[in-house]
C-alpha positions in Angstrom: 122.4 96.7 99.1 124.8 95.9 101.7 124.3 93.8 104.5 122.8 94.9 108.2 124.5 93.8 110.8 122.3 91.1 113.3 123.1 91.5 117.1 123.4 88.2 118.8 120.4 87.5 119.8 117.9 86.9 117.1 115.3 88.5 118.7 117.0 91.7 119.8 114.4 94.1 119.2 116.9 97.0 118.5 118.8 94.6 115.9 119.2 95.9 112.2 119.2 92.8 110.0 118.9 92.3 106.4 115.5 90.4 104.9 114.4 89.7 101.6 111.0 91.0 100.1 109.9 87.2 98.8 106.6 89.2 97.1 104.3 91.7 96.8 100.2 91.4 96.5 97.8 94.3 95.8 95.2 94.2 98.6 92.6 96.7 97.8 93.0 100.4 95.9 96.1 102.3 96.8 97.1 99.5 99.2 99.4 96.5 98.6 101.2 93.7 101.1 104.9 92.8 101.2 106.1 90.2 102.4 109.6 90.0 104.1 112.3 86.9 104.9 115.3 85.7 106.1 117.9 85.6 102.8 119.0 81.9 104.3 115.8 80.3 105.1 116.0 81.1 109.0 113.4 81.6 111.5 111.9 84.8 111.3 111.7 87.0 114.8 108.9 85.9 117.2 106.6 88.9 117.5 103.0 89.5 118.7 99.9 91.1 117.7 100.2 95.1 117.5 104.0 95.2 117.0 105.5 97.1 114.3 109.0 97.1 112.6 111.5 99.8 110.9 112.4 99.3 107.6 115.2 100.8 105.7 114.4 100.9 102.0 117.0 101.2 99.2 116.8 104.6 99.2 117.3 105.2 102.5 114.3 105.9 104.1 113.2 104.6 107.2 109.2 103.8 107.6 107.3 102.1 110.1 104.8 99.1 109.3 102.3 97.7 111.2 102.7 93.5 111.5 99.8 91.6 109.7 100.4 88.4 109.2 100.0 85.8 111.5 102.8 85.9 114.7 102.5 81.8 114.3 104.2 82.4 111.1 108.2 82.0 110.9 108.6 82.0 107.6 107.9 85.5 107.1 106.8 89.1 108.4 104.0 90.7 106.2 103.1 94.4 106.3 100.6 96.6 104.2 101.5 99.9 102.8 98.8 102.1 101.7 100.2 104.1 98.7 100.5 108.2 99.7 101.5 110.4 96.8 101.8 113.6 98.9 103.6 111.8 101.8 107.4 112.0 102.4 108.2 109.3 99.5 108.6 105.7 101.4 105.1 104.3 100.3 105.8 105.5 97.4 108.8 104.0 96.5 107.7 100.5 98.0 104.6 101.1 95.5 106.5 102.2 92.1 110.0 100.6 92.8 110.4 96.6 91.8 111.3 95.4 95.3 110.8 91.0 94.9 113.7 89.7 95.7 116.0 92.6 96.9 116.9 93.4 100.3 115.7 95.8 102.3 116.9 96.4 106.6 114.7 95.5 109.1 115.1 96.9 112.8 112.6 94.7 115.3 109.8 93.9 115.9 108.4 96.5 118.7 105.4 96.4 120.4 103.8 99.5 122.2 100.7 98.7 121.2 100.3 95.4 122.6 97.0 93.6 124.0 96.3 93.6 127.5 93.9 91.0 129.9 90.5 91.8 129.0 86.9 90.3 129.5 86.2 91.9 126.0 88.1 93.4 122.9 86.6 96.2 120.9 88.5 96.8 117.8 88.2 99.8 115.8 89.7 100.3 112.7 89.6 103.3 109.9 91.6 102.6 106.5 95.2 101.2 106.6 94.7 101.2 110.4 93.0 97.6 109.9 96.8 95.9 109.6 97.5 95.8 113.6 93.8 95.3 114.0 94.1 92.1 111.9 96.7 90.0 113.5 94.9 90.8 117.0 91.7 89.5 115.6 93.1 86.6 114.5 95.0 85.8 117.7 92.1 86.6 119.8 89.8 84.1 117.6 92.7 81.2 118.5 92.7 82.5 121.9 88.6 82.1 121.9 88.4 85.6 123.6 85.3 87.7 123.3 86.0 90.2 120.4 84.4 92.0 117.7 85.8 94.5 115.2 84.2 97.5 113.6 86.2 98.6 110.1 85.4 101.9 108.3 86.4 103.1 105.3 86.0 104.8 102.2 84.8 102.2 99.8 85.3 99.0 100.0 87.5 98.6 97.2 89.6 100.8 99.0 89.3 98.6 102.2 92.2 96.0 102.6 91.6 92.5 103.5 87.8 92.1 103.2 88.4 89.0 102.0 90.2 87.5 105.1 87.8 89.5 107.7 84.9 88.0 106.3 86.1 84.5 107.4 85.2 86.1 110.9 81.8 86.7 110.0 79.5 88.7 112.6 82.8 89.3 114.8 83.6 91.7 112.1 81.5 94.7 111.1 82.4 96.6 107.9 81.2 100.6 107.1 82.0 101.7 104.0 81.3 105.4 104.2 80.0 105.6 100.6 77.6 102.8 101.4 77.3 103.9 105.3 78.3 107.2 106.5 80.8 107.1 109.2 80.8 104.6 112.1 78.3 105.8 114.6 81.2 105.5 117.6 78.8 106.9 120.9 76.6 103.6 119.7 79.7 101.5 119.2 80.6 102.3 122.9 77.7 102.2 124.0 77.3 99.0 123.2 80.3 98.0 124.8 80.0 95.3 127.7 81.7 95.8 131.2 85.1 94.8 131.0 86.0 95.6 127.4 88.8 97.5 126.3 89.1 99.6 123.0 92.0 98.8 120.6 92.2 101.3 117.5 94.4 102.7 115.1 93.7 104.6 111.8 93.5 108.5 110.7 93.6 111.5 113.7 90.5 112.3 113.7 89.1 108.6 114.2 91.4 108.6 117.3 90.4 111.3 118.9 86.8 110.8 118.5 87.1 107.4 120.0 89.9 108.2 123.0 86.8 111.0 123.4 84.2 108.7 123.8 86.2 106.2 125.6 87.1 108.8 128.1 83.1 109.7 128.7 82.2 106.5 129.6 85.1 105.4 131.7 86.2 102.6 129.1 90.0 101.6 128.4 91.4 102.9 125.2 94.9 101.5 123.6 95.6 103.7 120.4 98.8 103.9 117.5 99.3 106.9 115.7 100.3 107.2 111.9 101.2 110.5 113.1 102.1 113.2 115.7 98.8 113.8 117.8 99.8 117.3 118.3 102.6 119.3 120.9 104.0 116.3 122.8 103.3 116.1 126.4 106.2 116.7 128.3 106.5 114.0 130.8 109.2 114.0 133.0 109.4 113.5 137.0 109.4 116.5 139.1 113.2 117.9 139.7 112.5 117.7 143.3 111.7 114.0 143.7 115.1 113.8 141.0 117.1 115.5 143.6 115.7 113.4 146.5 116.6 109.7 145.0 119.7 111.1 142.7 121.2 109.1 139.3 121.7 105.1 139.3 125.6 106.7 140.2 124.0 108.6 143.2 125.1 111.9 142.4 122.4 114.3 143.4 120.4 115.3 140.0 117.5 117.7 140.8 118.3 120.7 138.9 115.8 122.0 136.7 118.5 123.3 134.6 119.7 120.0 134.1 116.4 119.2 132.6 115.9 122.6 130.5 119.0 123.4 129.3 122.6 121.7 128.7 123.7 117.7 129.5 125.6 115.3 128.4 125.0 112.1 127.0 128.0 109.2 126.8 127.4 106.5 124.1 128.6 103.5 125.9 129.0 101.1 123.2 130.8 104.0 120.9 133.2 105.3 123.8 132.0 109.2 123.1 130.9 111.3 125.6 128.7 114.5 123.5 127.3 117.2 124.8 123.4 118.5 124.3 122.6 122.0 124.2 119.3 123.2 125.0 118.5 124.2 121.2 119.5 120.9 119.4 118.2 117.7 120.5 119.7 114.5 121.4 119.2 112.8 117.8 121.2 115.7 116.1 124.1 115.7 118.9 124.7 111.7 118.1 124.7 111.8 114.4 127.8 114.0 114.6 129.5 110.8 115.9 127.1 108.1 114.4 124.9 109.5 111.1 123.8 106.1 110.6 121.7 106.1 113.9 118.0 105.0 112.5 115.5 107.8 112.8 112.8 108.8 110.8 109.8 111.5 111.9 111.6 113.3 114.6 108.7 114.7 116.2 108.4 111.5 118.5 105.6 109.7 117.1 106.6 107.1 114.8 109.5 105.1 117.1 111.9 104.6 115.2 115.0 106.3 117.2 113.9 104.4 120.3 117.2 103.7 122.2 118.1 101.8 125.2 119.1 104.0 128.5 121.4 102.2 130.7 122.2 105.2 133.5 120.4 108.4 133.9 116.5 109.6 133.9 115.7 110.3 130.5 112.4 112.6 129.7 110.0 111.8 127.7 108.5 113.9 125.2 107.6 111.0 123.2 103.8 109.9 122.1 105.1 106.6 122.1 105.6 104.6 125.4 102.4 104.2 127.5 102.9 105.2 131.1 104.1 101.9 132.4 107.0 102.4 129.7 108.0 105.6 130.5 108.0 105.4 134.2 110.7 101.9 133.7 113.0 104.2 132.1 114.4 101.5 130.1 114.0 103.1 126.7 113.7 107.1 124.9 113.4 108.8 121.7 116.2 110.5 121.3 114.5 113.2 118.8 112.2 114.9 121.0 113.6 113.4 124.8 115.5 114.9 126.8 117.5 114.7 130.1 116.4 114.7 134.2 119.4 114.3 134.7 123.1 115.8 133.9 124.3 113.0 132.2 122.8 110.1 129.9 124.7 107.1 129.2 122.7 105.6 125.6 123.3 101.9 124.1 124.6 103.2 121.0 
């Protein structure tokens, strides 16, 4: 496979570098763990509990893995991959393709799904959802924070990382739903003390019902999706307060047409200026000048097109950035986002 190239800094989260899978361990049924390094030896990226990173297998195909290894660790990133035989072919091939010692890209890591001051941590985890879940408990154990985890499954052969969880021991409460049921989440809540916050990740329906509950008893929820949640939210600021500030260039940018229809978007580092029309999106308008721009779900869930703005007021359709993140402007998803303003200028 040929070589990515690295940007300069080694910790450019929008870097495509090349890494080594060093090996490969079955975990529990359906699921197994690769681990990835640096071909010369050389410090991993720093990352921190709840980031993810983009990898681009052999194939080509980009997918998105949860870090679960420990962020003291520079030796190597680990991610778990739960085999999905009617998914779009990425675990697949990582699960039937001899991968130990080939190279594979790696873009990151990326964190939207990071830990925030709490008096408590609630983790909730359903299947293959546990990998985030895993590094956070184990850096909140260093940390000595308050913190408990509840892990539901199908079975718990089929439940990764028992082993390692049970080191934790009444931090850590397991519910195999053929031993179990589901996890009773109104009591989970309700046993929540003032101050926690809810951190969970795993199948739709899990999410929901806990973003539900959360919501009913005024209590903090942080999720990550495997998938799109649904129509995304357009969320964009109104054209008039647009018009009233204007661009970083201070050219007056209210129009609501530039926000529906047409714009155009320069690519500063590849000197082209394209435009968008309002029936193709921003994604499909760069790959006419760039095909090799990383992208993967294009329905704005998975992050993987996130791209630096550097002028203009980008809007988000994304279910990726929390509020904070969208209202900085600093980054998009150029498959679903679209423009406030006339003109984008993109780091690409």
């Amino acid at each position: 496979m040929t070589a990515f190239a690295v940007a300069a800094s080694e910790n450019d989260r929008f870097a495509l570098r090349t890494m080594v899978v060093r090996q490969v361990r079955w975990e529990a049924e359906g699921v197994i763990s690769m681990q990835l390094a640096s071909p010369d030896g050389s410090p991993v990226p720093v990352w921190s509990p709840g980031a993810h990173i983009d990898v681009v297998l052999p194939s080509g195909l980009v997918r998105q893995y949860s870090l679960c290894g420990d962020p003291a660790d520079r030796t190597s990133l680990t991610v778990a991959v739960l085999h999905e035989r009617n998914g779009r072919g990425g675990s697949r091939e990582i699960h039937e393709t001899q991968l130990v010692g080939r190279t594979v890209g790696v873009r990151g890591p990326r964190n939207h799904f990071k830990l925030r001051a709490a008096d408590e941590y609630l983790l909730i985890a359903g299947g293959i959802g546990v990998t985030p879940l895993l590094a956070m408990a184990r850096h909140l154990d260093a940390q000595g924070e308050a913190w408990r985890l509840v892990y539901g499954g199908r079975s718990r052969a089929s439940m990764a990382f028992l082993g390692e969880l049970a080191a934790f021991g009444g931090a850590v409460r397991v519910v195999p739903q053929d031993e179990a049921g589901l996890p009773d989440l109104d009591a989970v809540l309700d046993s929540a003390s003032p101050g926690t916050e809810v951190y969970c990740c795993g199948p739709e329906g899990l999410l929901r019902a806990v973003e539900a509950a959360g919501a009913a008893r005024a209590i903090p929820v942080h999720v990550e999706r495997f998938g799109t949640a649904g129509p995304a939210a357009v969320v964009a600021e109104p054209a008039a307060a647009v018009a009233e500030r204007g661009d970083a260039s201070g050219e007056s940018t209210g129009s609501v047409a530039a926000r529906a229809g047409a714009f155009e978007v320069e690519l500063r580092r590849t000197g082209i200026t394209v435009d968008v029309d309002p029936d193709r999106t921003i994604l499909e308008a760069v790959r006419e000048h760039l095909p090799e721009v990383i992208s993967s779900c294009e329905e704005g869930f998975c992050g993987a097109c996130e791209t630096r703005v550097i002028e203009g007021i980008p809007e988000h359709r994304d279910q990726v950035l929390d509020p904070v993140e969208r209202e900085s402007n600093e980054t998009m998803m150029i498959c679903v986002g679209r423009s406030c303003t006339p003109r984008l200028v993109l780091d690409l």
